[in-house]
Structure formats: structure tokens, C-alpha cells
C-alpha positions in Angstrom: -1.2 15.8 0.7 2.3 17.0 0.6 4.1 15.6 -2.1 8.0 15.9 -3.0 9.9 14.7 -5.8 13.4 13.2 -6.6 15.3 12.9 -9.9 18.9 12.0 -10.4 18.9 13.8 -13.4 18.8 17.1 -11.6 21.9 16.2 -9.8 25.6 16.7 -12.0 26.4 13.3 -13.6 28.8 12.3 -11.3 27.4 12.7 -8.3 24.3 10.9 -9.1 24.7 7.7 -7.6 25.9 9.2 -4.4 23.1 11.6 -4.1 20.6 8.9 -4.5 22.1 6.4 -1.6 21.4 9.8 0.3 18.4 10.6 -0.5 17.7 6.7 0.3 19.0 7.6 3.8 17.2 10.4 4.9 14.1 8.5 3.4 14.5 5.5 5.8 17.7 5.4 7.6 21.6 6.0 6.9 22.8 3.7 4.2 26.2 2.6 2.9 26.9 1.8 -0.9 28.7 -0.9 -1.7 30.7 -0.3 -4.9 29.3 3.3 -6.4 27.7 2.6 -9.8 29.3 4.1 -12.6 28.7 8.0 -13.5 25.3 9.3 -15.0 23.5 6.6 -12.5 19.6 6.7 -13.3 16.7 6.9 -10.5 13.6 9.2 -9.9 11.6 8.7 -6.3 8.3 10.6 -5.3 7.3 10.5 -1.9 3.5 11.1 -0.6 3.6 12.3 3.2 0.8 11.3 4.9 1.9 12.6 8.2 4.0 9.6 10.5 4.5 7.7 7.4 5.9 8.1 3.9 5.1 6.5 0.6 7.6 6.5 -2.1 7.3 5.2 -5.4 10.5 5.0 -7.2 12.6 4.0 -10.2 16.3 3.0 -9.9 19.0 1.5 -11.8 21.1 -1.5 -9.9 23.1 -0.5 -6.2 24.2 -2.3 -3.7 23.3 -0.8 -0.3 24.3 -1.8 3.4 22.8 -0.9 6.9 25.5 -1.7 9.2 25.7 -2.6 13.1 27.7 1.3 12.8 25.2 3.2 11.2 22.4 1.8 13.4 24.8 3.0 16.4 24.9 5.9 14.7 21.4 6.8 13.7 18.2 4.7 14.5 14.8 6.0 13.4 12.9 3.0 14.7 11.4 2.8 11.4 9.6 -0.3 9.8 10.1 -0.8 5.6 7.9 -2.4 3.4 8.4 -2.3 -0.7 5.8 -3.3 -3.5 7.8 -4.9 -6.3 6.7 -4.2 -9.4 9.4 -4.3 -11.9 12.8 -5.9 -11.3 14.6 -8.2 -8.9 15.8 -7.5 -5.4 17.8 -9.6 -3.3 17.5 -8.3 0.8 20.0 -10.7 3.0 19.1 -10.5 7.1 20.6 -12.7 9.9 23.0 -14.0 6.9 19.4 -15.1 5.0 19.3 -14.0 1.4 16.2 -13.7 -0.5 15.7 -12.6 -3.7 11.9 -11.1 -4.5 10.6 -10.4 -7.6 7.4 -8.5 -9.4 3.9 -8.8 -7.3 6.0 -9.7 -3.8 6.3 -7.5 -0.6 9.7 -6.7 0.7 10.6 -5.9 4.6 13.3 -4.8 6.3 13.8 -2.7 9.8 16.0 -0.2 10.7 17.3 -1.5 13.5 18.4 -4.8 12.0 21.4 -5.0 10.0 20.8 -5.7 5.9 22.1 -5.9 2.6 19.9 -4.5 -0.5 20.8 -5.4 -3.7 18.5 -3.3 -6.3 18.8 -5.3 -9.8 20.2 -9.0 -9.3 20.7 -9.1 -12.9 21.7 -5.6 -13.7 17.9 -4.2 -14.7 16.6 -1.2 -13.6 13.7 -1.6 -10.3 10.7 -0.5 -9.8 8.7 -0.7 -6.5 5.9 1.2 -4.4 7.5 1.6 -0.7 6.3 2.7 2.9 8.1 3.6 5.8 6.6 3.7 9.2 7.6 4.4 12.5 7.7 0.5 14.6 5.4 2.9 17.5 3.1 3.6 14.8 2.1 -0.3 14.6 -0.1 -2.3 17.4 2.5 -5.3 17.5 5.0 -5.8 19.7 8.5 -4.9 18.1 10.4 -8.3 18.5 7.3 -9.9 16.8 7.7 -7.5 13.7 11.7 -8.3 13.3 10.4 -11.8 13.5 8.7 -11.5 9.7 11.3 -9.3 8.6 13.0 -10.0 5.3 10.3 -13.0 4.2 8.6 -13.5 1.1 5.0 -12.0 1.6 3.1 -12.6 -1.9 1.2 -9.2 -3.1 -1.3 -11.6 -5.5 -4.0 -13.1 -2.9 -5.0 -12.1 0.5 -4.2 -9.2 2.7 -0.5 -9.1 0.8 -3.0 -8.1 -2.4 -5.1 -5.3 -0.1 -1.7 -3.8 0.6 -0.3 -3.9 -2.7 -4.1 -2.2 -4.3 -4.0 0.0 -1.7 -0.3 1.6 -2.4 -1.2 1.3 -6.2 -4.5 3.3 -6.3 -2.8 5.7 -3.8 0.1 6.5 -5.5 -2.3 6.6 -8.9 -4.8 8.5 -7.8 -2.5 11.3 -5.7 -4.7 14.2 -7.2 -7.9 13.1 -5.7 -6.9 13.6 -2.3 -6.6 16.6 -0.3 -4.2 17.6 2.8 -7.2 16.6 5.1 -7.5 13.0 3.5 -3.6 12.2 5.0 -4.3 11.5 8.5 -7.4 9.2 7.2 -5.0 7.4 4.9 -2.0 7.0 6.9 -4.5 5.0 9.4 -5.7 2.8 6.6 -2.8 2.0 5.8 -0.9 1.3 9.5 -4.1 -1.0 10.1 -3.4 -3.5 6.6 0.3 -3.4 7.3 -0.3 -4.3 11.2 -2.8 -7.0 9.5 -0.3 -8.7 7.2 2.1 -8.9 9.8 -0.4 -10.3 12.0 -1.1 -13.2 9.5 2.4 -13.9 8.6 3.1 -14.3 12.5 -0.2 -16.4 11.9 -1.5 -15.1 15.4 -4.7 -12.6 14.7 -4.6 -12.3 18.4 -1.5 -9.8 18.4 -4.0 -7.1 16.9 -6.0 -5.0 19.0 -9.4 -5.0 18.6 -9.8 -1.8 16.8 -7.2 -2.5 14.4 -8.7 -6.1 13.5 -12.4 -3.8 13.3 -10.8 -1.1 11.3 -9.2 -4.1 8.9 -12.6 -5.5 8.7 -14.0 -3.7 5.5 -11.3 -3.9 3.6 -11.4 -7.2 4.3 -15.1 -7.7 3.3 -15.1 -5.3 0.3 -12.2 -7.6 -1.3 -14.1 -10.5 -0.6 -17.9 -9.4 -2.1 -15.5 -8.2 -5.2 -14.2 -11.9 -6.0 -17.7 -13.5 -5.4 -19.8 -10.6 -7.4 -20.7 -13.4 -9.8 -22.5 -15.8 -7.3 -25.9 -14.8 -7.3 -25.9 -16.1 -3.8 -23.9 -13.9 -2.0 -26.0 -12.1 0.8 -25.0 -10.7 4.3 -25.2 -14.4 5.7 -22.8 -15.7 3.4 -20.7 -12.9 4.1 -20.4 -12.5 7.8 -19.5 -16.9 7.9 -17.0 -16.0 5.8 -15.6 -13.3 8.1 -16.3 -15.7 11.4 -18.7 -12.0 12.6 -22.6 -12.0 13.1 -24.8 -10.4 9.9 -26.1 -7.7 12.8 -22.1 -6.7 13.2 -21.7 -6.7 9.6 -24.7 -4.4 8.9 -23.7 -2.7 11.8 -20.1 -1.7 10.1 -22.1 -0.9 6.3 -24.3 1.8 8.6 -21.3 3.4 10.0 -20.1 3.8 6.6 -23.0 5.1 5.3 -24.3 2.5 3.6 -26.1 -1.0 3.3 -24.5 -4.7 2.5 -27.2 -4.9 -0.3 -26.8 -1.5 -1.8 -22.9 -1.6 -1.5 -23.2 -5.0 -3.7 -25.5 -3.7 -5.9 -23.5 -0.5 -6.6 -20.2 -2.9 -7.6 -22.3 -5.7 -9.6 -23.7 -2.7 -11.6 -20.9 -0.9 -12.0 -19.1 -4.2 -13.7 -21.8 -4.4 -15.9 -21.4 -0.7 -16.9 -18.2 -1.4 -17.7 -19.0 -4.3 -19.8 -21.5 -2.9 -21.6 -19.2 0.0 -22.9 -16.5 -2.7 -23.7 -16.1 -3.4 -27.6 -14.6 -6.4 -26.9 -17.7 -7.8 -25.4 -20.1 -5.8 -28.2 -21.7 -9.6 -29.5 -21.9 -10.9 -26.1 -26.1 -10.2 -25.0 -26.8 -8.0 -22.1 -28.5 -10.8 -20.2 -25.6 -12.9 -19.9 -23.3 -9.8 -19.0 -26.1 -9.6 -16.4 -26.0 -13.2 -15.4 -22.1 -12.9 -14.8 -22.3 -10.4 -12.4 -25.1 -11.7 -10.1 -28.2 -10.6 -12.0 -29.9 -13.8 -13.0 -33.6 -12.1 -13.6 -33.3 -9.5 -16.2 -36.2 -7.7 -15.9 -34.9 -6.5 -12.1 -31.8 -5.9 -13.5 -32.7 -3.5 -15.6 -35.2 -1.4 -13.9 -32.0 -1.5 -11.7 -29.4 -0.4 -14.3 -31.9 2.4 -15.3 -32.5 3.7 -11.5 -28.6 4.0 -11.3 -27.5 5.2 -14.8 -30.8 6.7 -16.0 -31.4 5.0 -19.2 -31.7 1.1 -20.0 -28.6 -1.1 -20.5 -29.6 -1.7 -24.4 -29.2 2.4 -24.7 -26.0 2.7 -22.3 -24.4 0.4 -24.7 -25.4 1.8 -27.2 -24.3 5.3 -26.6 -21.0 3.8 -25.3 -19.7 2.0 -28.4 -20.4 4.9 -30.9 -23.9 4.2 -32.1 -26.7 6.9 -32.9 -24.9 10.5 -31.7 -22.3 12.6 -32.1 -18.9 12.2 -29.8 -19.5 15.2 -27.6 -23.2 14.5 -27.0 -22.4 10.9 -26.6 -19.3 11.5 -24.2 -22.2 14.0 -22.3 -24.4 11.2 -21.9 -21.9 8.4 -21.0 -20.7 11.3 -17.9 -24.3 12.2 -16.7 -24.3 8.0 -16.3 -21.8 7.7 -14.5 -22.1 10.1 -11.6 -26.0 9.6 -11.2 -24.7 6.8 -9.3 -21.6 7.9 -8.1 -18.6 6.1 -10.4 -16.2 9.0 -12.0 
């Protein structure tokens, strides 16, 4: 994917601050500053384009920045702004509402409603994870997005934490990914942001019905992921939780290539993989890193492990933490493992 890079520090000292609140604006939409920081201002953004939309992760020292009622006359993109918080405070005031959002919330603003941003309510630097999409790029009708505009949206549980892992593993993981990969992501992406704005209207029924399918598995794979450890977790379990039949949900597994039980049984080993080669959990016995992650009968567990990683658990573990080779043949081994069953 295309990929594009911003620093301040390649712009003379004193015009730093101003060529950041443009760069701002040509990302999203024309911006004001409200009392230019001092000279030598600090901030660095990278920006993934993934075709209609843009993902930026960025790094700034405290602004103040203003959308006014003149620069929407002026210039209107239609664009819709969300912003992963990660480090920092901002405080965004809409329709004379302030709200101040911290680390693990999601940020909103639109540029077709007046705002004030202000990056670093106590004078630390901020760190965030944003998107900007076009408002005809999302299944909702326009005057229900403004509605949810400028709200608190937590990035810790439900689809506000599919968003934020999403952006994260994206913007980590940039190299894996390949021009033709953009178009795939970008509709990933529109469908979870058209999802939590769904919920926060708290009217599923403003989606259309392939965006609520297309929502589906990430839905599900988030879900199997927090219940690995209950050895009762099937299809049936599953599909009640999702309010869909177990034939629709095995139905959605084969179109992406895969079973419900194999997909489970591919995560639940790969956490005890991970386990295994963790010296912090050397004393703890196999069988009970087993029983933790839904494999309550060791014998099937580890004619499993072995039919995934090739060797038993007892030797995985052992190679892992050091014991019985050299480094190079160990770190050989330990690979090998690792892609017989697909994890890299």
C-alpha cells in the first residue's frame, strides 16, 4: 500500500507549527490554529492509503485547532474522523459540548460540523491512530452519523476494541501487506466503523445487510478469542451468542476457507504454543497450560500439538526455553514449528 511520511523536523524551526496545522488540513479538512505554539514545535504523522480512506498514525506536541462555519463554506470534503487515543489527552468541543478523551477511547468529529481540537489538555505531547473516510463511503444515513459525533466511544470492550486492534495491527504490521491488500482493507475497515456507529445509535437496523454479514466474523473471531478457555465452546454456543443459526455460521467459516472447529483449534493451540516457549510459565505443567486453553484430555491434546507443530509439547518447550541444542539449530526448529501450522 502507498505509504507517506510527515516530520516537522524536516521543516525550518519556525515554520513547524504552521506546516503541521497544514498538513492536518489537507489530511482531513482546512483547519485554523488557535494561538501558534512556540518555534521548533514537535510532530511526525504517517499516513497508510488504502484507496477512499486514509490512516494516519501520528505524534504531536499540544495545538489548539478550529474548524469554523468559514472554512466549511470554504472547503467541505464530506469526510468522517475517527482517532485512537493512545497517549495523551484531547479535549474535542461540538454544539458548545466539550469532551475531553484520554488513552484507549475513540474520538469523532465531521467535517461538516463546526469543532475545536485541543491536542494536549495538560501540555503533553499526543499520540493517536486516526482514519478519515468519506461520509458516502459509510451505509448510514449522514444526519444519523453527526448524531454520535464528538461522544466518548471506549476502545477496551466490544466493537470500539475491534476498531482499535484493527488500526493497531494495521499500522504495525504495514510491511505485510501489499498494494493489492488496500481495497480488501479499506472494506474491513468501513464495515467496523459503520458497526460502531450502528451500536452507539443503538439501532443495528441502520446497517445493511451485507455490512452487518461482512461485520459478522470479526465479530465471532473476537468472541471465540475471550472464551478459548471454556472447554465448551462449540458452533452452538457460538451462533446463540451471535442471535444466527450454527448452518449460517458454518456457512460463513466455509467461505473463508475454513471450519468453526479447526479455526478454534488453530487459536487454542497457538496460545499454548506460546505458553509453552514462555519462561515465565517454565514450572507451570503442560497439562494445566493445556487445560487453560480448552484442552481438558491430554492425550488428544497432544497428538494435536504434534499434528500442528511436528513434535510433542514436552519437546517444543524444551527447544523453546534453551534446553538440549545450540541457538541456531534451536531457532531452526522453533521456525519449522511454527509455519507447519501457519503462525509466523
Amino acid at each position: 500500500m502507498i505509504e507517506t511520511v510527515f516530520r516537522t523536523s524536516d521543516v525550518p524551526a519556525a515554520n513547524r507549527a504552521e506546516a503541521w496545522r497544514e498538513q492536518l488540513s489537507r489530511t482531513h479538512a482546512p483547519l485554523a490554529a488557535v494561538g501558534m505554539p512556540p518555534v521548533d514545535y514537535r510532530a511526525s504523522q504517517r499516513i497508510l492509503d488504502l484507496g477512499n480512506v486514509l490512516v494516519w498514525p501520528s505524534a504531536s506536541e499540544p495545538i489548539t485547532l478550529r474548524r469554523t462555519p468559514g472554512l466549511i463554506r470554504q472547503s467541505d470534503p464530506e469526510m468522517y474522523h475517527l482517532s485512537l487515543i493512545t497517549s495523551g489527552t484531547v479535549r474535542s468541543v461540538i454544539d458548545d459540548r466539550g469532551t475531553v478523551f484520554g488513552p484507549n477511547e475513540l474520538r469523532t468529529n465531521h467535517s461538516s460540523q463546526p469543532f475545536e481540537l485541543q491536542l494536549g489538555t495538560r501540555g503533553e505531547p499526543v499520540e493517536a491512530v486516526s482514519v478519515d473516510i468519506p461520509t458516502t463511503r459509510l451505509p448510514l444515513p449522514d444526519d444519523q452519523v453527526r448524531q454520535v459525533t464528538g461522544r466518548r466511544i471506549s476502545a477496551r470492550t466490544g466493537i470500539g476494541a475491534l476498531v482499535a486492534g484493527f488500526l493497531t495491527d494495521l499500522v504495525r504490521n504495514t510491511a505485510s501487506y501489499s498494494a493489492a491488500d488496500a481495497p480488501r482493507l479499506e472494506t474491513i475497515l468501513a464495515d467496523l466503523l459503520a458497526a460502531l456507529l450502528a451500536h452507539e445509535l443503538d439501532d443495528l437496523k441502520l446497517m445493511t445487510p451485507e455490512t452487518h454479514r461482512n461485520t459478522l466474523i470479526p465479530r465471532i473471531h473476537a468472541f471465540v478469542r475471550r472464551h478459548l478457555h471454556d472447554a465448551a465452546l462449540d458452533p452452538a454456543a457460538i451462533a446463540e451468542a451471535h442471535h444466527i443459526s450454527t448452518s449460517y455460521l458454518h456457512r460463513l467459516f466455509r467461505e473463508q476457507g475454513s471450519t468453526v472447529g479447526t479455526w478454534i483449534r488453530q487459536q487454542r493451540l497457538e496460545r499454548t504454543r506460546r505458553d509453552l516457549g514462555d519462561p515465565a510459565l517454565a514450572g507451570v505443567p503442560v497439562n494445566r497450560i493445556a487445560a487453560r486453553w480448552g484442552f481438558p484430555h491430554h492425550p488428544v491434546f497432544t497428538r494435536a500439538f504434534r499434528s500442528a507443530y511436528g513434535m510433542p509439547p514436552r519437546d517444543y518447550r524444551h527447544l523453546a526455553l534453551g534446553g538440549g541444542r545450540a541457538a541456531p539449530a534451536r531457532s531452526s526448529a522453533l521456525r519449522d514449528a511454527s509455519l507447519k501450522n501457519g503462525v509466523s
